[in-house]
LOVO-706391 format. One record per residue (C-alpha): residue in three letters; x, y, z. Coordinates in pm, whole numbers, plus 50000, padded with zeros to 5 digits. Example, Ala and Ser with C-alpha at 12.3 -4.5 7.8 and 13.67 -1.06 7.14 Angstrom:
ALA512304955050780/SER513674989450714/
END
This chain:
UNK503725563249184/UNK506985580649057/UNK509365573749328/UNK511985600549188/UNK510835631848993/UNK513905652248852/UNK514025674848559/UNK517035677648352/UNK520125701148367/UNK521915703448048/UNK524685716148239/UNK525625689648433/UNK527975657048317/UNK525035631048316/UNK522075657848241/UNK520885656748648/UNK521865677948911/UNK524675665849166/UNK522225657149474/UNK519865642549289/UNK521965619149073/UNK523025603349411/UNK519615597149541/UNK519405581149206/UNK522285556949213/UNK521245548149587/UNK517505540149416/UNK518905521749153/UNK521465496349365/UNK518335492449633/UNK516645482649319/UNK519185456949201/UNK519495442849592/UNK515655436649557/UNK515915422749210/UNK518795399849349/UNK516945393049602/UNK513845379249431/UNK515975359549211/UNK517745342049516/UNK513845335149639/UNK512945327949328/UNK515715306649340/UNK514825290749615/UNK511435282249601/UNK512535260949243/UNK515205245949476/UNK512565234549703/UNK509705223749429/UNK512445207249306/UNK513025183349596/UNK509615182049682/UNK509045166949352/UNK512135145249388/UNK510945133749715/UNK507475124449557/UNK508685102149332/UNK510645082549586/UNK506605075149761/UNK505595040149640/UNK502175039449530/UNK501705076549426/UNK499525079649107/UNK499825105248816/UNK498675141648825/UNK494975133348938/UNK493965168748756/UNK494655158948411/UNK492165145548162/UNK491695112548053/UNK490075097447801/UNK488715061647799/UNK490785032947683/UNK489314998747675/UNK486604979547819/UNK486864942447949/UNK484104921148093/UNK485314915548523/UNK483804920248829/UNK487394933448996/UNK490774937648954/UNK493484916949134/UNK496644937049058/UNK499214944048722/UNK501934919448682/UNK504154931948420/UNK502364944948110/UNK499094925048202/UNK496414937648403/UNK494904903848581/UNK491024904448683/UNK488184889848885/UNK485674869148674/UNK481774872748819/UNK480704840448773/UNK484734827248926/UNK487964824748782/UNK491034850848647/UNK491544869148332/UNK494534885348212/UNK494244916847926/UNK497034933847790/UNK497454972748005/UNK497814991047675/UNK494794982647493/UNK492694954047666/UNK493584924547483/UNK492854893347639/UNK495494868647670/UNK494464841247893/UNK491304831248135/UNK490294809448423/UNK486834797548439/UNK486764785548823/UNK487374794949193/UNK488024825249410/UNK491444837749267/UNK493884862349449/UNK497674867549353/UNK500404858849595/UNK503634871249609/UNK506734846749623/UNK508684865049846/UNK505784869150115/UNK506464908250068/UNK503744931949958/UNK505204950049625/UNK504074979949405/UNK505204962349115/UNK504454931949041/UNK506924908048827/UNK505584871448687/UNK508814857848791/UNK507554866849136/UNK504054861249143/UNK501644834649099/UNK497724834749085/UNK496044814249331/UNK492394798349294/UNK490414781949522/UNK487334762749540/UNK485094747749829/UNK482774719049774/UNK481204705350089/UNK479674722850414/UNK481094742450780/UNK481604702850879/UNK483364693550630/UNK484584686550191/UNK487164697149998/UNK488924727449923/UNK490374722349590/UNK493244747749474/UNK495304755649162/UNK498134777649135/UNK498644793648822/UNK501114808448618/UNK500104853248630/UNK501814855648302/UNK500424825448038/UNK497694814448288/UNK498934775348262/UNK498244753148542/UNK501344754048775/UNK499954727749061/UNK497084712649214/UNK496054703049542/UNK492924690949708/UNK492854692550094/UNK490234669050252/UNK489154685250622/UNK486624675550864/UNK486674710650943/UNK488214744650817/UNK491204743150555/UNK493804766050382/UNK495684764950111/UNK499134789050052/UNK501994797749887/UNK505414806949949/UNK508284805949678/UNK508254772149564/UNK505904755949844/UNK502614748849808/UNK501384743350145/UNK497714731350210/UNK495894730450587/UNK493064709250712/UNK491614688651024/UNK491824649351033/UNK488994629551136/UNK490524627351499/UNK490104667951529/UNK494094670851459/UNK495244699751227/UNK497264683150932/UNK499864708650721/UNK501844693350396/UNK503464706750167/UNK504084699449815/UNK507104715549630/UNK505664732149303/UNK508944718149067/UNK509084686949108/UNK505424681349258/UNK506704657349540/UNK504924663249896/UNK507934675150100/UNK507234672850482/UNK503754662650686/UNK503324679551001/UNK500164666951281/UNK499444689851527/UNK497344680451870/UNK493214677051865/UNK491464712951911/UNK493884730751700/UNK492544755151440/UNK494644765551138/UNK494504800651033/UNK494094819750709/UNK497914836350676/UNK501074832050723/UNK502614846551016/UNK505784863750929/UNK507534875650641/UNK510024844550638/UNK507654820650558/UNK506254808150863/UNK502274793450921/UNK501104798851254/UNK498604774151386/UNK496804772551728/UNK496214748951891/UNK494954736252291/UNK498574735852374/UNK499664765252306/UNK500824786451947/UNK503414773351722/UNK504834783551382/UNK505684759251108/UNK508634768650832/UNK506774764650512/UNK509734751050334/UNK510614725750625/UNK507724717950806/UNK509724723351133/UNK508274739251445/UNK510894772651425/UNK509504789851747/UNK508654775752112/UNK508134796552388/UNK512164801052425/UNK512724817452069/UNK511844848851878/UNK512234856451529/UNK512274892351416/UNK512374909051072/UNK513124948750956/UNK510064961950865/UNK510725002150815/UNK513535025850805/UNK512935054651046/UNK513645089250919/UNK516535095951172/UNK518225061551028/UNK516685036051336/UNK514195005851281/UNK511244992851348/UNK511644959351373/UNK508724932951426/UNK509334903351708/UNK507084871851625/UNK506654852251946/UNK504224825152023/UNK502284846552284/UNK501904871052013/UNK503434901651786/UNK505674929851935/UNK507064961051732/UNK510844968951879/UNK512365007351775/UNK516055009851738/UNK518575038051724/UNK520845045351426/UNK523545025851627/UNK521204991351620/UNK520274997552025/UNK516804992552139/UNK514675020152280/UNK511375003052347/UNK509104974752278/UNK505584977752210/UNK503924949752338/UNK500684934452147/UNK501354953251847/UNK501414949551454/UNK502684974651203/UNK499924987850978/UNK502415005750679/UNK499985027550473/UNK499925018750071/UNK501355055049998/UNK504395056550234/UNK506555087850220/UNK509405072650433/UNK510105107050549/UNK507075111550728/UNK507845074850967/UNK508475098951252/UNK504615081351336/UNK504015050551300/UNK500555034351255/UNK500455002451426/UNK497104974951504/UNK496274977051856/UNK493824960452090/UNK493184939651707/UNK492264959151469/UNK492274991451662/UNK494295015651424/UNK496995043051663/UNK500115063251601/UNK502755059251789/UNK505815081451835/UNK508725060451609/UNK511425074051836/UNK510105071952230/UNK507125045652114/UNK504475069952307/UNK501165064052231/UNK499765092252078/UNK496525086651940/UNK494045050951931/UNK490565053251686/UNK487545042051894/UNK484525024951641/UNK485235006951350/UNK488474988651222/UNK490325014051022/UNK493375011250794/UNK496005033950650/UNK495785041050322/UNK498145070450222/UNK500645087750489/UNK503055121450378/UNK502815156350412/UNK502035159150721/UNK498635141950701/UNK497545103750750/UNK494545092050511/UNK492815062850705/UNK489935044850562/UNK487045033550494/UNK484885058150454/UNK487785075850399/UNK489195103650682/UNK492245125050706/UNK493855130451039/UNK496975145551185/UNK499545121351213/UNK500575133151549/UNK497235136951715/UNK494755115851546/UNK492645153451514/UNK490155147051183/UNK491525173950921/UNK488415164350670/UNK486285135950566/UNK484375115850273/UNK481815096150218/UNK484085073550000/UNK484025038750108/UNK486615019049864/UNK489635030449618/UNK491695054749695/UNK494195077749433/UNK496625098849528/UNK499375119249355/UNK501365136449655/UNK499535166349676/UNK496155156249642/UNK493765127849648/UNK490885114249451/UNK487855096149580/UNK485195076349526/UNK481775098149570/UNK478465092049476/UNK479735076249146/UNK481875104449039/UNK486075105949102/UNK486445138649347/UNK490015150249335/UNK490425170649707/UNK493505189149826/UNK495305163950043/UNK495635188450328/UNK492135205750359/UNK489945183550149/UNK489585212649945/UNK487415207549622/UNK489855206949363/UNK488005186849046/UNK485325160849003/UNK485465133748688/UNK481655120648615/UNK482485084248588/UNK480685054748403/UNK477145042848565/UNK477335021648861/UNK480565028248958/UNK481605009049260/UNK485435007849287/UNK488485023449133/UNK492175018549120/UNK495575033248963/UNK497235013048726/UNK500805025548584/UNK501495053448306/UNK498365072748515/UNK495465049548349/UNK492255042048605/UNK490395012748630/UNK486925021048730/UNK485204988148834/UNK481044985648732/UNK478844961748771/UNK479914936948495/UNK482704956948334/UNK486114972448411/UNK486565003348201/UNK490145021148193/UNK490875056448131/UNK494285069447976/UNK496165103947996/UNK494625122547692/
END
């Protein structure tokens, strides 16, 4: 549609008439407000995708653009995969044991024939990225029965795979075996029912300290607190051991407490270890306390846009997943049924799992769900799941069908390894796919 018709006047100046060469001019600065206008939008909008993306790749644990194609890379014979520590990606052996293959093309370069391996990190932290310096493979290995034997353990070292230590704890009961920098710390039950900690320093190989707890006490499978401490129970009562010490660090008159999470208005979250149990304390900006949430554990999701902390997930009642307001500590929303965990949390939506479920954040409402019961990708605006032995990438806030990736028969597992490669676990085989 012609919004101005004229026809023209040889007579006048400019070739229009006089009235219409105004309604012109007015037409053509209206025109250069919009124009300016949809620049500044324009302008905008990049402004915004800009920081969006910006923000993204401040989120630990976001993978590469899940839409683009891959190719396959290598193939190495594993029943699982442990984690990447440097340029290595380390894997679970089926028949026991460790292997370590090079992340660009496979190459193996070292393997350990025995035990139920995991890696530990020095510092007691969970990390995206993984450094040898700071992490160590640990193996263990039970020989007897639920009375009694040994639980043999070797830590080794995640880059060349040599031996680091030994230990072999002798229990008339349950035993456990951990690490925490340079402490190897090993956990059993004496023939008299006591609970028996030592622990060995991995440099020189000398045992450091010997601690003997009371008769009923039962030792436990983790450490306690991100300082290093072992908490045991026992008929008197819980205590926690420093691992580097031995020493009883906590009775019933002292507390311990440890920054867990930045809030997004600059207060804490702050977890208090007591002997009666776990507590999550919120603080202002200015350090002060505004509540304590009693019989609580922080449950941080393994995408975690700091920016959406203004919820925090927490363990309740167990393993009872619920949000909780991170300024006033109100209890929004607690999940009834089975134990779920957060996986990925930004957006504006909270993926919980397994099978996999998105919820709002602030009410616990279901947004959409999957039948996806392990692995979980995600590349801030979308994730990709595990279904029916295909990858299924789905809009993060809808579930929205995006793209589906047939992957290799049997199928059971998949995870993100850097430089936006895959590792899609089978039975018998990792295979890894690359950005074409």
């Amino acid at each position: 549609m012609d919004l101005v018709q004229v026809e023209l006047d040889d007579e006048s100046p400019s070739g229009r008439p006089p009235r219409v060469r105004r309604r012109v001019r007015v037409w053509a600065g209206l025109a250069a407000v919009v124009v300016g206008a949809v620049a500044i939008v324009v302008g905008v909008q990049d402004r915004a995708a800009m920081r969006a993306t910006e923000r993204l790749a401040a989120v630990d644990g976001l993978d590469q653009d899940l839409t683009q194609e891959r190719s396959e890379a290598w193939r190495a014979e594993a029943s699982g995969v442990l984690g990447v520590v440097d340029d290595l990606v380390l894997l679970t052996r089926g028949t026991g044991g460790a292997a370590a293959v090079a992340i660009a093309d496979g190459e193996p370069v070292w393997a350990h024939d025995a035990g139920v391996c995991s890696l530990v990190d020095l510092g007691g932290e969970p990390v995206t990225v993984r450094r040898a310096a700071l992490t160590r493979v640990l193996c263990q290995q039970w020989r007897g029965s639920p009375s009694g034997g040994v639980l043999g353990a070797e830590v080794l070292d995640s880059a060349s795979g040599a031996a680091l230590a030994r230990v072999s704890v002798v229990t008339s009961g349950g035993a456990f075996v951990t690490i925490w920098r340079d402490m190897l710390v090993g956990v059993g039950v004496d023939l008299r029912d006591r609970v028996v900690a030592q622990g060995w320093s991995m440099v020189t190989g000398d045992r450091v300290w010997t601690w003997t707890g009371s008769a009923g006490a039962v030792p436990v499978a983790d450490l306690a607190h991100a300082q290093g401490w072992l908490r045991i129970d026992s008929a008197g009562g819980r205590i926690l051991l420093d691992v580097e010490s031995g020493t009883v660090v906590v009775t019933a008159a002292e507390v311990a407490q440890a920054t867990l999470v930045v809030l997004p208005d600059g207060g804490t979250a702050t977890t208090v270890v007591e002997p009666a149990g776990t507590e999550v304390e919120l603080s202002g900006p200015s350090g002060a306390s505004r509540t304590v949430i009693r019989d609580a554990a922080y449950a941080r999701p393994a995408v975690d846009d700091p920016l959406a902390r203004d919820v925090l997930t927490l363990y309740r009642d167990g393993d009872r997943l619920s949000g909780v307001d991170a300024v006033t500590g109100e209890d929004l929303w607690r999940l009834a049924g089975r134990p779920y965990r957060p996986l990925a949390s930004l957006g504006g939506v909270l993926v919980i799992g397994y099978p996999v479920r998105a919820v709002d954040p602030r009410t616990g409402a279901t947004l959409w769900t999957s039948t996806a019961t392990t692995g979980l990708l995600c590349d801030g605006r979308n994730v990709g799941v595990l279904e029916a032995g295909r990858l299924v990438v789905r809009e993060l806030r809808t579930g929205a069908l995006v793209a589906a990736s047939t992957l290799p028969d049997g199928a059971t597992a998949i995870a993100s390894l850097p430089g936006g490669r895959w590792a899609v676990v089978t039975d018998g085989e990792v295979v890894t796919f690359a950005p074409v």
